[in-house]
C-alpha angles and dihedrals in degrees: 000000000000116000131204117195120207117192101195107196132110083202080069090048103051088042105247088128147039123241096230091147102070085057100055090046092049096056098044085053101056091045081063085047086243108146129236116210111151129039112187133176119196129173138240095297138115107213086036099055079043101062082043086063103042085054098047097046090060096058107024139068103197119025119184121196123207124207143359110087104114129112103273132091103256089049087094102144107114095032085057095048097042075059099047092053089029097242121145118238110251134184125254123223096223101038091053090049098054086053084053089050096039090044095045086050097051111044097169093069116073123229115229135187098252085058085068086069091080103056090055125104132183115259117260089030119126102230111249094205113222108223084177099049152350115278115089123230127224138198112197131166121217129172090343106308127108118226129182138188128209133161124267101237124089102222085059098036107052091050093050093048091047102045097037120008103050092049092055086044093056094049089070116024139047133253136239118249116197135189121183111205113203125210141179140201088035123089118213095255096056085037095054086037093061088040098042095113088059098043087053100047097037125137120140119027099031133216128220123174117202118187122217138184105289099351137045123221132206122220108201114189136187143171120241146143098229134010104244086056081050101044081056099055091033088048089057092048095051097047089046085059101036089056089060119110116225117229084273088060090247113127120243085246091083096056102049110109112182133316135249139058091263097050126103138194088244087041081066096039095051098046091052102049075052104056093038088051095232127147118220138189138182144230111195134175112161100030087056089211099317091124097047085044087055099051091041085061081092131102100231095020089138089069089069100012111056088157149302143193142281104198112166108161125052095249087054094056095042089039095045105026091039096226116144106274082214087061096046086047089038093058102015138246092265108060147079089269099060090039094051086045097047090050094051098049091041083054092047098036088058113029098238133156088229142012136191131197127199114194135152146068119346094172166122099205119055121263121214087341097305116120126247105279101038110128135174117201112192118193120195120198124177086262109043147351124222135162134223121205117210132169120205104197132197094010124128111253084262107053083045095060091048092051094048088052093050088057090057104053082048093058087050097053095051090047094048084046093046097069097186081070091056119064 
């Protein structure tokens, strides 16, 4: 089903409101896997809001109009469109019925005859009963085409949107199902490169990528009328992805991380030192805390973090990590040898199962010859120590230290996932 959405207002216009509507509308639609192609905004006049019509009823199927449907002259709405489809306005009993009871409540206002003009529908519409005001909604179909009527404030909108008009919505469409993939070590233009067979020739389900910094997800989306109907289509789309070797002829397999908008590379990475029941600590240097203040995001961190260490300058890593400052100067603070180090003596210092250790060059001026970006991560388990080099090239000093980060918390995971590395 293709939607049009028509904010009728000159207040939008002149820019004396936002337009907050059109995005909660937007948002519940596509939740129904009704499609929104057109967003209008006309103002408080008739042959205006009609040559809105005309054009929307030639290339929509639902159109939904916003506003004016109070008491006053210039609320027109639903006496423009009853003209446009030639209907005649009609009272509804229980509109009609909540102006007696607001008006018999509230003696000191005066009810006057433009007041009757809320509680009129046009006739054929089935009534959209406001519970926040007084103007009735409506949802009519005419030569094919759905329209619907709703009030132009939020607080009377988005109740009535949410009480009547979804629930006739989802009697007869389908909604829309999504899964987001997340992956990491891949950026979006390699991603959509190896996919792009399956970008090009996409239907239903659908695919979006969205970059972000450090990692790229995948959105997957599909119609369908109950979830398991959608899991299946959505189950045969991300095999066929997952199965997909990157330009290094690794599958795409290897790189996916977790799945959901709210998951996060140390999300994983905590959970699992949860459920493994495994300690860590941390040595950083060029990430200045930024990896230990993300683990400790968590509610019950305590349970795998009990501490780590900040060590920036050369003297603070021989002086806290105990490591010979000769041998730091001998092979320099940015390279495998001082990360594998500060990741054995953080394991040993604190008694912990794992360590991991960040050092290297934020930027944006070179360190001991090596260029901004260039980063060693050294892990330390009870059986062994090893050390990873990754540089992270044309990124601001702060996108270099959270993707480092990010490196780290993945090194982590595979290590936590490959048993034979933990006692």
């Amino acid at each position: 089903m293709k939607a049009e959405i028509i904010a009728v207002g000159t207040e939008i216009l002149t820019g004396q409101i936002v337009n907050t509507n059109a995005q909660f509308l937007s948002e519940k639609f596509a939740e129904l896997g009704i499609d929104v192609y057109f967003q209008t905004t006309v103002g408080d006049n008739e042959m205006r809001l009609l040559s809105i019509l005309q054009i929307a009823r030639s290339r929509s199927d639902l159109v939904v109009l916003c506003g004016g449907l109070g008491p006053t002259e210039d609320d027109l709405t639903k006496q423009t469109l009853a003209k446009f489809l030639n209907r005649d306005l009609v009272f509804d009993t229980k509109a009609n019925q909540r102006l007696d009871d607001f008006f018999a409540s509230r003696p000191q206002y005066a009810r006057t005859p433009n007041n009757e003009r809320q509680a009129q529908i046009i006739a054929g519409s089935y009534p959209l009963q406001n519970t926040t005001g007084l103007a009735v909604g409506g949802m009519l179909k005419a030569d094919g085409v759905t329209y619907v009527v709703l009030p132009g404030p939020p607080s009377e909108l988005k109740p009535m949107v949410l009480k009547s008009l979804v629930p006739l919505l989802l009697q007869s469409n389908q909604r829309l199902y999504s899964r987001v993939l997340r992956f990491f070590g891949i950026g979006e233009s390699q991603l959509v490169t190896i996919l792009s067979d399956l970008i090009t020739g996409q239907t239903d389900p659908t695919i979006a990528p969205y970059a972000k910094t450090g990692e790229v997800t995948l959105r997957l989306s599909t119609k369908a009328q109950t979830q398991v109907q959608a899991d299946a289509k959505l189950d045969q789309l991300e095999e066929q992805i997952l199965t997909v070797q990157t330009l290094e002829k690794n599958r795409l397999r290897d790189l996916l991380y977790g799945y959901g908008d709210d998951n996060s590379l140390p999300k994983v990475v905590f959970q699992l030192l949860k459920k493994k029941s495994q300690t860590l600590t941390a040595a950083e240097s060029l990430t200045a805390g930024l990896f230990q203040a993300n683990l400790a995001d968590f509610p019950g961190s305590s349970q795998v973090f009990n501490g780590g260490y900040v060590t920036y300058s050369i003297k603070e890593k021989a002086r806290m990590l105990q490591i010979p400052l000769e041998d730091l100067q001998e092979h320099g603070v940015v390279s495998s040898f001082t990360a594998e180090k500060m990741a054995e003596q953080a394991r040993i210092l604190t008694e912990s199962d794992l360590a991991v250790s960040l050092t290297g060059v934020a930027g944006p001026d070179e360190l001991e010859n090596q260029p901004a970006g260039t980063v060693f991560i050294g892990l330390a388990t009870r059986k062994n120590v090893k050390s990873i080099k990754v540089v992270i090239g044309g990124r601001s000093r702060s996108d270099v230290r959270k993707i480092a980060v990010l490196h780290a918390f993945n090194l982590i995971r595979q290590t936590l996932l490959s048993e034979e590395n933990l006692v």
